[in-house]
C-alpha positions as CSV (number, residue, x, y, z in Angstrom):
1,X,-11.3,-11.4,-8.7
2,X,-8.5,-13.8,-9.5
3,X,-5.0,-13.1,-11.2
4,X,-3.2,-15.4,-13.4
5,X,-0.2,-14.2,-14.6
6,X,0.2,-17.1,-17.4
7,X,-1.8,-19.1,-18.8
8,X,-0.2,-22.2,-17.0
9,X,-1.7,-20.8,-13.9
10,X,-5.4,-21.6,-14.7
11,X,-6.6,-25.0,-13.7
12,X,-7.1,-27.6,-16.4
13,X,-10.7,-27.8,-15.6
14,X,-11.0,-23.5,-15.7
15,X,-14.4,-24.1,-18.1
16,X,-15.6,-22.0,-20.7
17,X,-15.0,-18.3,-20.4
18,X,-16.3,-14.8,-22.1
19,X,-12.9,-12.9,-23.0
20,X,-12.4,-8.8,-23.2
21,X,-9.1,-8.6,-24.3
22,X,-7.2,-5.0,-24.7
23,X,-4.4,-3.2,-22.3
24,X,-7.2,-1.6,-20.0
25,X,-5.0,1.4,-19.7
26,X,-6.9,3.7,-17.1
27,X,-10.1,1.1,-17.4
28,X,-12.0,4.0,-18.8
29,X,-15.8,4.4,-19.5
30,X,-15.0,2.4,-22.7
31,X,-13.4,0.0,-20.9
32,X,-16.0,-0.5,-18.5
33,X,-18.5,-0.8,-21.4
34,X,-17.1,-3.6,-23.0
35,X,-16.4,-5.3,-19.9
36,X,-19.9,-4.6,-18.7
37,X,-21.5,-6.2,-22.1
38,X,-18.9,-9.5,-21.7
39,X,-20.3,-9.5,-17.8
40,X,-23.5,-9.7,-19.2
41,X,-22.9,-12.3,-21.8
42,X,-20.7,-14.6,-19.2
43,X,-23.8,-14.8,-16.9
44,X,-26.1,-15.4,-20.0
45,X,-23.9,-18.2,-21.0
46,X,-23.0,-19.8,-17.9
47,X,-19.5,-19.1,-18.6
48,X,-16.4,-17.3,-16.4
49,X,-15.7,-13.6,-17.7
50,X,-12.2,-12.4,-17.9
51,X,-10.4,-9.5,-19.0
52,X,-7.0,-10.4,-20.6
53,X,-3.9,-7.9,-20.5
54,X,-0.6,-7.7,-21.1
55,X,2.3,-6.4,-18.8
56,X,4.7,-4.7,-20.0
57,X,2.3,-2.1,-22.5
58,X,2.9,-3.7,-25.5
59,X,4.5,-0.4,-26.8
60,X,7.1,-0.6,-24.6
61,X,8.6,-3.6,-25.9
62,X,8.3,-3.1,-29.4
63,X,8.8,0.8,-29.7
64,X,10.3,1.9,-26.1
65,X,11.1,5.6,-27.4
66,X,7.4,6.4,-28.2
67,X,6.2,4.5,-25.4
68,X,2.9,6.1,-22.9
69,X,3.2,6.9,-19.8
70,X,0.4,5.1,-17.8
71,X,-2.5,6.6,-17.0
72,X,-2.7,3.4,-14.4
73,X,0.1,1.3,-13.5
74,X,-1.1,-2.3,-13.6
75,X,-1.6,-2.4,-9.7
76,X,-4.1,0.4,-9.9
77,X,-5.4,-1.9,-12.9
78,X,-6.2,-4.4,-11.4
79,X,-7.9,-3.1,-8.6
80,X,-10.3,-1.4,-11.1
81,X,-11.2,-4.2,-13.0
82,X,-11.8,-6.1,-9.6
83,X,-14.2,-3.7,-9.4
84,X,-16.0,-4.0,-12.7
85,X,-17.7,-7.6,-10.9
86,X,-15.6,-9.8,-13.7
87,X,-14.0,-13.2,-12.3
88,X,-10.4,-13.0,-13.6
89,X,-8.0,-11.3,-15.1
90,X,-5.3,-12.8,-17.4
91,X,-2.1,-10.7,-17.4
92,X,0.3,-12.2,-20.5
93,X,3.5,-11.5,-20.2
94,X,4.3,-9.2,-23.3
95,X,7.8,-10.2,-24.9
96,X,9.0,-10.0,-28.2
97,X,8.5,-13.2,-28.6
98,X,5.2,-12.9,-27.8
99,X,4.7,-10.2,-30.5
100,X,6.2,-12.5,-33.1
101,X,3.1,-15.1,-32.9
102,X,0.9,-15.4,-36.2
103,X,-2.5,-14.0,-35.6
104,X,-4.4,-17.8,-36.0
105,X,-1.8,-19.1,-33.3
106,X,-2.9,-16.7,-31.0
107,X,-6.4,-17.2,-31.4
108,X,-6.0,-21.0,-31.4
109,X,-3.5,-21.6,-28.7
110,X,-4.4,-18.4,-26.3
111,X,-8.0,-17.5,-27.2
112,X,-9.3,-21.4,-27.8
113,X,-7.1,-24.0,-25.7
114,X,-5.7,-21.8,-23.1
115,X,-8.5,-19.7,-22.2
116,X,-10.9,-21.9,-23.5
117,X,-12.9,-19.4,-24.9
118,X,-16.4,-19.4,-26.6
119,X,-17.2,-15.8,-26.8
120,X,-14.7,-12.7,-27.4
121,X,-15.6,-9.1,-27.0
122,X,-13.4,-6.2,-29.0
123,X,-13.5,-3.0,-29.4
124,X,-13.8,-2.4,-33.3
125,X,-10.1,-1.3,-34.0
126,X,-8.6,-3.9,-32.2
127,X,-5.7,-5.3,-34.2
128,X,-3.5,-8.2,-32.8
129,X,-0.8,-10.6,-34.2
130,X,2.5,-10.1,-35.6
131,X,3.2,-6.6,-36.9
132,X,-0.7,-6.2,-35.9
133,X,-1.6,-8.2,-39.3
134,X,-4.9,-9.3,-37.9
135,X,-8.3,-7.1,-37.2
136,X,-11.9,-7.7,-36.0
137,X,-12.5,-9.3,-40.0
138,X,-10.0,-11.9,-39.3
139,X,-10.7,-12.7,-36.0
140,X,-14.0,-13.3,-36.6
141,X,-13.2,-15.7,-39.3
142,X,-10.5,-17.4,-36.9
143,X,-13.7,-18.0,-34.4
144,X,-15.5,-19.5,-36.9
145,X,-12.7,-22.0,-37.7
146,X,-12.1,-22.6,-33.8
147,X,-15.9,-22.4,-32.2
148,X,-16.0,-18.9,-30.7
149,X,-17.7,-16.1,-31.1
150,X,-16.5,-12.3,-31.7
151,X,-18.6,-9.5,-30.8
152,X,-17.2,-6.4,-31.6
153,X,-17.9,-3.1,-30.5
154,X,-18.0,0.3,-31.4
155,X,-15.8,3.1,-29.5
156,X,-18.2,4.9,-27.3
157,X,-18.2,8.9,-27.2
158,X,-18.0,10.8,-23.8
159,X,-19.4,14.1,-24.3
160,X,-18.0,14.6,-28.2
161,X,-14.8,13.1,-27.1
162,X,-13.5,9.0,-28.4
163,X,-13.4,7.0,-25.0
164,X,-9.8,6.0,-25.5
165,X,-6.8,5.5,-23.7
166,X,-5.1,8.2,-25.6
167,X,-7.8,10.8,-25.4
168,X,-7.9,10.4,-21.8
169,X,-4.0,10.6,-21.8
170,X,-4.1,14.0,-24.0
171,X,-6.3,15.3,-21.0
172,X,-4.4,14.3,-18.2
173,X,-1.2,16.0,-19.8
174,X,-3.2,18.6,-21.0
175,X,-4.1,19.6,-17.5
176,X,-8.0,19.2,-18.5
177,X,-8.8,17.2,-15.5
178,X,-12.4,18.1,-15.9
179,X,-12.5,15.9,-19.8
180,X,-10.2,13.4,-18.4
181,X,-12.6,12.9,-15.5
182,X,-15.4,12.6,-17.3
183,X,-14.1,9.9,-20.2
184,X,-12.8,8.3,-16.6
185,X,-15.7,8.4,-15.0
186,X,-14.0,9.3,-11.9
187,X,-11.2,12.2,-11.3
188,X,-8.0,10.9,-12.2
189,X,-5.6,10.0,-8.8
190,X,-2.0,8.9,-8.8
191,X,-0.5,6.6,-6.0
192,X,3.4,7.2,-4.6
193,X,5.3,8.0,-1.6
194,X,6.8,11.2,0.4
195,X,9.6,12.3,-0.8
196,X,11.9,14.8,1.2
197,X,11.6,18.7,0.0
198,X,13.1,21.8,0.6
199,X,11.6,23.2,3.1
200,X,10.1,25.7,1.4
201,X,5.6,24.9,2.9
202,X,7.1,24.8,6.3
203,X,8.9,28.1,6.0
204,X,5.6,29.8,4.4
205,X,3.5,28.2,7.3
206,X,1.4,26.0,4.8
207,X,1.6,22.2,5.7
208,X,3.3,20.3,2.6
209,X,4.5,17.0,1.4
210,X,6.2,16.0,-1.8
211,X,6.0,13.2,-3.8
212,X,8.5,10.3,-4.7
213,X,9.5,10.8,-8.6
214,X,6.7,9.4,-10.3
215,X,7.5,7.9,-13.7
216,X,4.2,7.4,-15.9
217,X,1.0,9.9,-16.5
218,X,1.1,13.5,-14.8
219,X,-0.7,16.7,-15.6
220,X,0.8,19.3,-17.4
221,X,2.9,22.1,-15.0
222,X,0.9,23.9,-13.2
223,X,-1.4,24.4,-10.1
224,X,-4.5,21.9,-9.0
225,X,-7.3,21.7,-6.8
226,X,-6.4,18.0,-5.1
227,X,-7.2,15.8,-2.5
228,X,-4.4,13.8,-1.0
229,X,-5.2,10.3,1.0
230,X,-2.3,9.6,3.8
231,X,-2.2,5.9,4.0
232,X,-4.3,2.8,3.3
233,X,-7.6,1.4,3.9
234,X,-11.0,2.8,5.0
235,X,-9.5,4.5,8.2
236,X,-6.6,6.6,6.1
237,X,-7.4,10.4,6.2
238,X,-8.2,12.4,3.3
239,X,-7.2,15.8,3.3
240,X,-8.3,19.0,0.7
241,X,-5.0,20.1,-1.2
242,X,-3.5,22.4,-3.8
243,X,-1.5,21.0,-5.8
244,X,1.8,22.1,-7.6
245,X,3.3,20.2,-10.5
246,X,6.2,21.7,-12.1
247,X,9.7,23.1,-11.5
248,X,9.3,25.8,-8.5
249,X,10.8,28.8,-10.5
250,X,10.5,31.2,-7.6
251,X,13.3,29.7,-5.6
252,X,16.3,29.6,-8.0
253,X,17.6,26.2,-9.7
254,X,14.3,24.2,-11.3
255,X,14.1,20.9,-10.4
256,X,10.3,19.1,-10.8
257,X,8.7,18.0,-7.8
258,X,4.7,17.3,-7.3
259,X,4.4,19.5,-4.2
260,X,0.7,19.4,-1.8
261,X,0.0,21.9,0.7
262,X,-3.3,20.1,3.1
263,X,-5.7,22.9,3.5
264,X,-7.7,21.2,6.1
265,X,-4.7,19.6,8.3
266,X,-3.9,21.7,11.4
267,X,-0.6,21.0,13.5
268,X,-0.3,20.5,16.5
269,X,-4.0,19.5,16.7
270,X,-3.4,16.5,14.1
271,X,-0.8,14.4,13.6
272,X,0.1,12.1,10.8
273,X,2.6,9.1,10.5
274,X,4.5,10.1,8.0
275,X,7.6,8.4,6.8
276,X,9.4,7.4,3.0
277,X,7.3,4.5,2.8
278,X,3.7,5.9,3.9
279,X,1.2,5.4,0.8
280,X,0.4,8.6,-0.8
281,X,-3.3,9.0,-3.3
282,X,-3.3,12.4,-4.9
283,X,-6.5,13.2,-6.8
284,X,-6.4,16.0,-9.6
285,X,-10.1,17.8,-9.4
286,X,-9.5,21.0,-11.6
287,X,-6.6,23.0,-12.8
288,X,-6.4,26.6,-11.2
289,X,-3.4,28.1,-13.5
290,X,-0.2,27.4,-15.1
291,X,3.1,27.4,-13.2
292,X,4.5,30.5,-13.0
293,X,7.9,32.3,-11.6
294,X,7.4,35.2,-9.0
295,X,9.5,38.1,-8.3
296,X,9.9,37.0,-4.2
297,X,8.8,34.1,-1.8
298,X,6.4,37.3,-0.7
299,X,4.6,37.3,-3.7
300,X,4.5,33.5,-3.9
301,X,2.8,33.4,-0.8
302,X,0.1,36.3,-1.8
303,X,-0.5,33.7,-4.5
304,X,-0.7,30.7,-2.9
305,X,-3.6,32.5,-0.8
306,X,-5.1,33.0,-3.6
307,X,-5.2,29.8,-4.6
308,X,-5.9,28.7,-1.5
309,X,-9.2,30.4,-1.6
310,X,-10.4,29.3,-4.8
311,X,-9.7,25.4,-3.5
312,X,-11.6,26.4,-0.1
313,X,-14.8,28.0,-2.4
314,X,-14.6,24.7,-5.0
315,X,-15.0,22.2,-2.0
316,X,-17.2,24.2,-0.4
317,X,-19.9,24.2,-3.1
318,X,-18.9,20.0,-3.7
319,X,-20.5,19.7,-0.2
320,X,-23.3,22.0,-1.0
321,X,-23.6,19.9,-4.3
322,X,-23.3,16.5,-2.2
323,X,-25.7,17.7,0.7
324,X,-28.6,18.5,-1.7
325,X,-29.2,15.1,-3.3
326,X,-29.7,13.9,0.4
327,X,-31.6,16.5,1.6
328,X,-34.0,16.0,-1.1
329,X,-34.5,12.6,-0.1
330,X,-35.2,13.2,3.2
């Protein structure tokens, strides 16, 4: 997939194109939708299909105290729309400048002569142009005047729940990792780096690694069933984790941290090549219980075993789960 970062960056001779055009947070299962339908209609046409975005998120330029935190920061973004099969993805710098352009410019001098565009695909509450004056009615009517087409699109349901950016953000900071996965349509996963902790795994004998302060979307406080992938590429290790998120009430002053103990790593037997800058995946799979403040590192412990058996049970039935599809095809 190729990424233009303005619209000066696409050659002069680009072609017609098939345009989704939203902010892609978390490139959901409505997300995918849409882009699957554009896909679709690109290939039908003979045309290029591309995703158009905007970096910054648009709210935090024009209304930074309310702003989202991301459910995926526009690296992550990228690499899942790469993966939707779609040839391009237009990231427009977001300024208030930007925000300031009349609905019909944008659709003239964005939509029709920069991106040459003869077919658009919306979602059906997509409002764009200053002070969002303009919806799907107007755009429509702008195509008309320009010579391209708007296909709009309803917002597609995920088990009773709206596939939308914001649902899927209520989830995640919910805790419900289960809903958030499923309007995902894959278990939600931040990326970071180590960060250095207290101590406090090593002195309970339980392998841990803290994460680098992490700015945008986290689950609510409490403890998860994780996975947490040490590196990059095909070759990185994967290891089963719990998970806490929260302020680690137990030992005295709070201060938050996103702390993983690796169930399956064993020292000295493995080794890992750990330093500040190693890339860190952590994968929420379900929520086990909410943070919690315990009379004595003792009685910590007791509960981290606890926990510790209810992560080793949960991947233990996944491979039962995983193995049975493939023994049935056998």
């Amino acid at each position: 997939m190729q990424v233009f970062r303005t619209l000066d960056e696409l050659p002069a001779n680009y072609g017609p194109t098939v345009i989704a055009i939203g902010n892609f947070d978390g490139v959901h299962c409505g997300h995918r939708w849409i882009i699957e339908h554009t896909r679709n209609r690109a290939r039908d046409l003979g045309a290029t299909c591309i995703a158009v975005t905007f970096d910054p998120h648009p709210v935090r330029v024009l209304r930074p105290d309310v702003a989202p935190r991301l459910i995926t920061p526009m690296p992550e973004r990228l690499e899942l729309l790469a993966e939707t099969g779609i040839d391009a993805t237009v990231v427009l710098p977001f300024t208030k400048e930007f925000s300031h352009l009349p609905a019909e410019v944008f659709a003239r001098d964005v939509l029709r002569e920069g991106l040459h565009a003869v077919e658009v695909h919306e979602g059906d509450n997509f409002r764009f142009g200053y002070q969002a004056q303009a919806g799907i009615a107007e755009l429509k009517e702008l195509g008309r005047q320009l010579g391209f087409a708007v296909i709009s699109h309803p917002t597609r349901t995920v088990r009773g729940m709206l596939a939308s950016s914001s649902k899927v953000r209520e989830r995640i900071l919910a805790g419900d990792m289960t809903a958030a996965r499923a309007l995902l349509g894959r278990p939600f996963s931040i990326r970071s780096t180590p960060a250095r902790g207290r101590g406090i795994g090593t002195k309970l004998t339980v392998p841990t690694i803290n994460l680098a302060p992490y700015d945008e979307a986290l689950p609510a406080n409490g403890v998860y069933i994780t996975r947490m992938k040490i590196g990059e590429g095909p070759e990185a290790p994967t290891f089963h984790a719990v998970t806490n998120a929260g302020n680690r009430p137990t030992f005295g002053e709070e201060s938050f941290a996103v702390e993983t103990h690796l169930l399956d790593f064993h020292p000295p037997h493995q080794t890992i090549d750990l330093n500040e800058d190693t890339p860190l995946e952590l994968t929420f799979l379900r929520r086990l219980r909410s943070e919690m403040r315990f009379p004595s590192p003792e009685a910590l412990k007791t509960q981290i075993l606890r926990d510790v058996a209810h992560a080793l049970r949960y991947f233990h039935l996944e491979q039962l789960m995983t193995a049975a599809p493939a023994k049935n095809h056998q």
